[in-house]
Backbone as numpy.savetxt, mean C-alpha at the origin, in Angstrom:
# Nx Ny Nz CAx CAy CAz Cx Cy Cz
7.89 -3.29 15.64 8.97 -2.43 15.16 10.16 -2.59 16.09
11.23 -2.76 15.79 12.66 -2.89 16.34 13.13 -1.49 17.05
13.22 -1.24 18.37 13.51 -0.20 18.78 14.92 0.21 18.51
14.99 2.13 18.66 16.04 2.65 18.24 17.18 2.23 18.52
17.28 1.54 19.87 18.44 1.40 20.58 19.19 0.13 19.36
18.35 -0.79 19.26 19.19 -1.59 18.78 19.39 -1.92 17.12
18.84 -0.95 16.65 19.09 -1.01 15.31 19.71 0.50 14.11
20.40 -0.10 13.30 21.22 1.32 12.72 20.37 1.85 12.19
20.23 3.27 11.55 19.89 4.44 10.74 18.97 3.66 9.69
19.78 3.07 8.44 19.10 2.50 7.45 18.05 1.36 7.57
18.26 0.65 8.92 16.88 -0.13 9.74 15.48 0.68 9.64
15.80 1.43 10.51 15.08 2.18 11.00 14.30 3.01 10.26
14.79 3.34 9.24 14.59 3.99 7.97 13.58 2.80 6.89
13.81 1.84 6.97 13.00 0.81 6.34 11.48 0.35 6.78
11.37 0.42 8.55 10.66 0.87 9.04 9.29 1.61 8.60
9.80 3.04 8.13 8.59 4.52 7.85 8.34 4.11 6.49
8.79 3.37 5.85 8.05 3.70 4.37 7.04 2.91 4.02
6.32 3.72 3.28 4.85 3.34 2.89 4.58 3.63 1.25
4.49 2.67 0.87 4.93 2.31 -0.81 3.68 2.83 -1.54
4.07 2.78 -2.69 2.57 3.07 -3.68 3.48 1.81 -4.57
2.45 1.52 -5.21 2.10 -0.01 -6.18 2.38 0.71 -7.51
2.77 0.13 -8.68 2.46 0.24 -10.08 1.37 0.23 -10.37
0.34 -1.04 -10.27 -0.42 -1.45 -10.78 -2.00 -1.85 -10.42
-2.99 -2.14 -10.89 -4.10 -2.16 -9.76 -4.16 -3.55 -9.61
-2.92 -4.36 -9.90 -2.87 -5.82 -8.82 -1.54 -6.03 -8.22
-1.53 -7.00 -7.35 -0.54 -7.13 -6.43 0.17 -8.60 -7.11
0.98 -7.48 -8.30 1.89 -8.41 -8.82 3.00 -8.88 -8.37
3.36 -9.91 -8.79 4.77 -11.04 -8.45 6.29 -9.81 -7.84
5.88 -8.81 -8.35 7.23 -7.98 -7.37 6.75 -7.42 -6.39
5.57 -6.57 -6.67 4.83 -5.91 -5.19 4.90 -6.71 -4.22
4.40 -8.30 -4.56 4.12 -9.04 -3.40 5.56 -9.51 -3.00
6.79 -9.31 -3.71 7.64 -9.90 -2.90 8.42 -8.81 -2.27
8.25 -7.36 -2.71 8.53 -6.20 -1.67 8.36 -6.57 -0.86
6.83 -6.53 -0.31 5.87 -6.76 0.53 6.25 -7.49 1.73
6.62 -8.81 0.92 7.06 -10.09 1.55 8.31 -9.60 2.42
9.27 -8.83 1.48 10.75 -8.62 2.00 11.06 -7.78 3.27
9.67 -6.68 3.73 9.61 -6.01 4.59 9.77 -4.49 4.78
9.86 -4.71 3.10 9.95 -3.29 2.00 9.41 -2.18 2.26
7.95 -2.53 2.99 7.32 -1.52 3.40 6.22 -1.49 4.21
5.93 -0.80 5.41 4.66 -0.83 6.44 3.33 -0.43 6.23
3.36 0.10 4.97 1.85 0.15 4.24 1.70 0.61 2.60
1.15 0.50 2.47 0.47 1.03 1.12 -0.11 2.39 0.71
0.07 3.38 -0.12 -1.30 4.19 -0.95 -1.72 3.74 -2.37
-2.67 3.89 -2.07 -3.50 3.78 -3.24 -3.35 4.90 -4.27
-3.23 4.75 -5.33 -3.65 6.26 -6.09 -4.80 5.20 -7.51
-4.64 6.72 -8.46 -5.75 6.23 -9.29 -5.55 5.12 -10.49
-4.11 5.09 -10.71 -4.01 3.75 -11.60 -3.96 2.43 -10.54
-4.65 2.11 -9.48 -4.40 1.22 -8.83 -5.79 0.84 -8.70
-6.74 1.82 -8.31 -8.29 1.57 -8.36 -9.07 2.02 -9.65
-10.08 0.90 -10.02 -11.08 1.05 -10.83 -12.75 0.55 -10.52
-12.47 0.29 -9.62 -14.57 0.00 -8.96 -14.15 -0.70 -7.68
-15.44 -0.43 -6.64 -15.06 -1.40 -5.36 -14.91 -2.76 -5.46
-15.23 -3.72 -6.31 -14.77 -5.00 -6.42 -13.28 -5.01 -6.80
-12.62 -4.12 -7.58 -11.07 -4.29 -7.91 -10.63 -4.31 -6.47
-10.98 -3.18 -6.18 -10.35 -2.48 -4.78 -10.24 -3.22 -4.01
-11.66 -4.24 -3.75 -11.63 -5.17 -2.69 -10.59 -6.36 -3.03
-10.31 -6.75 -4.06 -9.82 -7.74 -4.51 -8.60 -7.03 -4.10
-7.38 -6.04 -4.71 -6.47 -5.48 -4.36 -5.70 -5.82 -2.85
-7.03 -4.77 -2.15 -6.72 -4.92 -0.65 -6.74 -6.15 0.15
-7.59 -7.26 -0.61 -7.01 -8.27 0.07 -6.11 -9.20 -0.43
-5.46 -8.80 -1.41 -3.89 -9.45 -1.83 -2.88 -8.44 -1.41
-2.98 -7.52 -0.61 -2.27 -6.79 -0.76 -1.50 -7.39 1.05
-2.65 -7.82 2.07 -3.15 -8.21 3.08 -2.81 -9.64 3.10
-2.91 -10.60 2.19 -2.46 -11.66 1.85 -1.03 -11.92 2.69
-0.31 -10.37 1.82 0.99 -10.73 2.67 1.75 -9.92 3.38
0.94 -9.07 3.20 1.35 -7.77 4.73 0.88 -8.42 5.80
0.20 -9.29 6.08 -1.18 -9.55 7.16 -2.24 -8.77 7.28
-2.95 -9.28 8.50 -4.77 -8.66 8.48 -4.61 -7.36 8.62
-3.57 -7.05 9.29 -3.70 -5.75 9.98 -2.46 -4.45 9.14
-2.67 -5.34 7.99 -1.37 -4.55 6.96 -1.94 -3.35 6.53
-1.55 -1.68 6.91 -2.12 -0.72 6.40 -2.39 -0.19 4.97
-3.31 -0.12 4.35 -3.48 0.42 3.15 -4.76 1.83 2.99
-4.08 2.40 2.19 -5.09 3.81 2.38 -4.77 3.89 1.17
-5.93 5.37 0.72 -5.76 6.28 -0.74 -5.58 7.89 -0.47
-5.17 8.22 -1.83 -5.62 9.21 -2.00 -6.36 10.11 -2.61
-7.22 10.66 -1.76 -8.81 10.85 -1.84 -9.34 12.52 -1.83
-8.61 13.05 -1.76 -8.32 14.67 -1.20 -9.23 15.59 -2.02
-9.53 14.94 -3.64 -10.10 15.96 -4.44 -10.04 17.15 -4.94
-10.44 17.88 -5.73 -9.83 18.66 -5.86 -9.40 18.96 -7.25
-8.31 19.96 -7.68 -7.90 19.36 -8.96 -6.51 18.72 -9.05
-6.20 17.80 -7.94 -5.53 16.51 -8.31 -6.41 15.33 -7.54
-7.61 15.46 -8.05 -8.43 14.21 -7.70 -7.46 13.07 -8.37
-7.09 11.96 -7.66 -6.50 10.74 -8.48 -7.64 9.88 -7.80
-8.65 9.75 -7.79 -9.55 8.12 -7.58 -11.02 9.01 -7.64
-11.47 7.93 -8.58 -13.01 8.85 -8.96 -13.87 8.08 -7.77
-14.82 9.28 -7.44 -15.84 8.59 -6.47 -16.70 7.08 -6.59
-16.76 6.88 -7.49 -17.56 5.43 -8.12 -16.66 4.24 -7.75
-15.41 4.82 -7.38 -14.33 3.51 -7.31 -14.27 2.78 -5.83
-14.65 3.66 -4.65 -14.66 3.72 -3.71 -15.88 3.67 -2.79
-17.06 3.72 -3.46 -18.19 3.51 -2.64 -18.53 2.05 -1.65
């Protein structure tokens, strides 16, 4: 990350964000967000996952071009705004 000193407001600001996807693949625009520096991680919600093989597949295109260590998470909270059913995630 580019420290404060040397970079303006809207830098810096590009920095904190952490995107959610359209789709449950890491299509031709996600990946060129991605690429562009668009954003420092990912959430997941429930139109993005449908069983742990999607998921796995997902997260590692998603990783493809964030790199290894590119953050991706969900949201998992439950409740009654469960968005990802338990079966998707095991």
């Amino acid at each position: 990350m580019t420290s404060a000193k040397s970079s303006s407001a809207p830098l810096l600001a590009l920095e904190l964000i952490a995107a959610s996807i359209p789709s449950p693949t890491a299509d031709a625009d996600t990946r060129r967000y991605l690429f562009d520096g668009c954003a420092i991680a990912v959430f997941l919600f429930g139109r993005n996952i449908s069983d742990p093989q999607q998921t796995l597949s997902l997260t590692d295109a998603l990783r493809e071009v964030g790199g290894p260590e590119f953050p991706v998470s969900a949201d998992l909270d439950g409740g009654y705004a469960w968005r990802i059913r338990p079966e998707a995630t095991h």
